[in-house]
C-alpha positions, 0 to 999 in steps of 0.5 A: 500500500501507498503511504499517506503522505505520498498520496497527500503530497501528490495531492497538494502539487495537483491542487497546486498545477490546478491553480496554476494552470487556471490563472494562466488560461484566464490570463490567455482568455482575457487577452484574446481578441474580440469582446463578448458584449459586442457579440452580445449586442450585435444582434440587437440594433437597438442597444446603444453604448448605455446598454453596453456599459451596463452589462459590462458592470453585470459581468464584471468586465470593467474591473481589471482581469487579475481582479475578475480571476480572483471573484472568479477563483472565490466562487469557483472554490465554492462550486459556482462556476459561472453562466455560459454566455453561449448556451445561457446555462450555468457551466457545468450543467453545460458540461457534465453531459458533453464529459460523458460523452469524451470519456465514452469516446476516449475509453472505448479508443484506448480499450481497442488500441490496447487490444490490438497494440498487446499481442502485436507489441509481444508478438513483434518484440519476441520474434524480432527483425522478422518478416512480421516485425518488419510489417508491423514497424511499416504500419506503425510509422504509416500510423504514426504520420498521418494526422487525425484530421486527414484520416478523419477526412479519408474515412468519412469520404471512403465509408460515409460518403463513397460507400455509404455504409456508415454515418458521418457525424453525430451520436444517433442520440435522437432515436435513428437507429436504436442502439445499433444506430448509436454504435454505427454513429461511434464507429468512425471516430473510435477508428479514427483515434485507434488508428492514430494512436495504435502505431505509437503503442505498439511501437512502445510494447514492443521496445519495453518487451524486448527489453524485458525479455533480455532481463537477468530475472527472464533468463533465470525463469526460462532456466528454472524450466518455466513455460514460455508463454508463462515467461512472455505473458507473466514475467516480461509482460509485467516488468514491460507493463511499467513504461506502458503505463506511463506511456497511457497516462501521459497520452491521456493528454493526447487522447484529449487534443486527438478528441478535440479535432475528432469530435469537431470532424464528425460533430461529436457533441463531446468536451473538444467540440465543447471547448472549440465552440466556445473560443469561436463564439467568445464564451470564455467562461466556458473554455476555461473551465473545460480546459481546467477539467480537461488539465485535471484528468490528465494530472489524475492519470498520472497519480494513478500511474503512479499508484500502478507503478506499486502494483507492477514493481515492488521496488518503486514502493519503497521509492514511494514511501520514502517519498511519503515519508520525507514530504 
């Protein structure tokens, strides 16, 4: 088990990153060109410079910016986040739902990449520099340099478009097609991120495989007469597995910009879509705290990295309780 002070003191430097991060967006928001009661007015031809004056002192911009982030920090810190001005609704209320529907994206993404990524990552580390090997290494840097825009944009036009098999954007959340409607809706953008990130992964397993399996500790195992799938799958794969980790957790940022332009190609109503909306139509508000979620989850895949890190090698845990011991 983690000691307690390890946990508080990774605990304390994500509360810290938070706040740090959020000051800096607000700080980039606040600078960003066009002003959002001009938007707001601009519909209206019948308001004047009053009207624009007035609601400026309503929402606070006629006060300095590192004043606003202060009031805004305060009430945040007591859950209040704010209205969006976009979508006339309080933020989170805004963006609970879109949450749901990234991490549903994203964890179904990640679940086939590793699906695939695993054996092919083994099978390629422990029959190295084969025709096999060789294969698998073309298809990952094939994977690896293609943009996700640019796939996105040749599977919709060769399975949307061209043979009309499947759906080129939204959720089929509106009754079309029942539940399978709803799974053909997912399709192209869970093989657009699979397909972008799976050369990466694969690339990563096998490296840390053939690493692995030239360990002192695998040659003993072989030696003792242990069975050469129990080596692969058990002893390597394990010590292999601790890189792997952080490779997933510090790709979970990855995954995030990757949705960010997936959800916008095929009008995924998810945080990236949110969070594009929102700059384009100047809700500030909204961006910010979306782009704050979005820093939080990514600091929280790495602290269960690191609590993973425990379970896959006993040696960092007593690098973790000594850390937790000297906080």
């Amino acid at each position: 088990m983690i000691s307690a002070g390890f946990v508080g003191t990774r605990a304390v430097q994500l509360c810290l990153m938070l706040l740090i991060v959020s000051f800096l967006i607000y700080m980039l928001m606040g600078l960003m060109p066009g002003d959002p009661i001009d938007m707001m007015l601009a519909a209206n031809p019948h308001a004047g410079p009053e009207d624009a004056a007035r609601l400026r002192v309503i929402y606070g911009l006629d006060r300095p910016l590192s004043e606003r982030y202060i009031n805004w920090l305060g009430a945040a810190l007591q859950g209040d986040f704010g209205h969006s001005r976009l979508f006339g609704r309080p933020v989170l209320e805004v963006l609970m739902p879109r949450m749901g529907t990234t991490f549903f994206l994203m964890a179904a993404s990640l679940f086939l990449t590793l699906l695939v990524a695993l054996p092919v990552g083994v099978y390629a580390a422990h029959n190295p520099y084969g025709f096999a090997d060789r294969f698998v290494n073309l298809f990952c840097f094939a994977g690896i340099s293609i943009p996700p825009f640019w796939l996105a944009l040749i599977l919709m036009s060769v399975f949307a478009v061209w043979l009309g098999w499947l759906p080129a954007g939204g959720t089929g959340g509106d009754g079309e097609g029942g539940f399978l409607g709803r799974v053909a809706h997912m399709v192209l953008p869970v093989m657009t991120l699979t397909l972008a990130s799976i050369g990466g992964y694969i690339r990563y397993i096998r490296g840390a495989m053939i690493e692995s399996l030239g360990a002192n500790h695998i040659q003993t195992a072989r030696a003792k007469g242990c069975g050469e799938n129990r080596v692969i799958w058990v002893h390597a794969l394990r010590s292999a597995m601790i890189p792997v980790v952080t490779i997933i957790a510090l790709d979970f940022g990855t995954f995030f910009s990757g949705a960010l332009i997936t959800e916008t190609m095929f009008s995924w109503p998810g945080m990236g879509k949110l969070i594009y909306d929102s700059i384009m139509g100047n809700d500030y508000n909204m961006a910010l705290v979306a782009l704050l979620f979005s820093t939080f989850f990514v600091l929280a895949a790495n602290f269960a990295a690191d609590v993973l890190y425990v379970f896959l090698d006993p040696r960092v845990k007593m690098t973790a309780e000594k850390a937790g011991k000297t906080a």
